[in-house]
Steps between C-alpha positions, in 0.01 A plus 500: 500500500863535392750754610573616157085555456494743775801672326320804328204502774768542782477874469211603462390227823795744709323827409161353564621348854706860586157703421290254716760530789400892499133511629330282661195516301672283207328187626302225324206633584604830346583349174216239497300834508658734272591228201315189620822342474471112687745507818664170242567787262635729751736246647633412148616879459638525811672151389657641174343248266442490190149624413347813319730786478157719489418355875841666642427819340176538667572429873811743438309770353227489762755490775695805350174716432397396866830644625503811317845341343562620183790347233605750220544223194483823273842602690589134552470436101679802439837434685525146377499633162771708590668222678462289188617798245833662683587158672486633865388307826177599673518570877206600731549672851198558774421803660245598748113566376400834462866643616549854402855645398792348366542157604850254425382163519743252729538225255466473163410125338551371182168318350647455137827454382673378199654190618879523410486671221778762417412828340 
């Protein structure tokens, strides 16, 4: 399959590959079991290629729900609209789980940015 194929896929195949990496459980025998996804179909996702957007979401959400990992779209949604209407960048910082108190986060990234555009 071409590069450029694997394009849109090569997300989605990083989160898929980071969630596996963080229990040992995420085998093929666990997903042969939970989806009856083939170990072909498994190794294409892991791959990045092009198949059925609708395959990607399940492995993630099973892995997530497995973990206890939860991703706030609702909040997500939210501040790109606000991104989108006052033309601001959106950064995202890491803090410990469950850490009580006030908490400044070491580094802040930038995960969307208008790209040299002058306000």
């Amino acid at each position: 399959m071409a590069k450029e194929k694997q394009k849109p896929y090569e997300f989605l195949s990083n989160l898929v590959l980071a969630l596996m990496g963080t229990d040992r459980i995420f085998s093929n025998s666990f997903f042969s079991s939970e989806f009856a996804i083939s170990p072909n179909t498994l190794s294409e996702i892991r791959r990045g290629e092009d198949m059925c957007i609708y395959q990607y979401v399940r492995v993630i959400r099973c892995m997530m729900k497995y973990l206890h990992l939860i991703v706030r779209m609702d909040m997500l949604l939210k501040e790109l609209r606000t991104v989108l209407a006052s033309n601001c960048d959106l950064v995202v910082a890491t803090i410990p789980h469950r850490f009580h108190g006030t908490y400044q986060p070491k580094e802040w990234v930038v995960v969307m940015h208008w790209d040299g555009v002058r306000l």
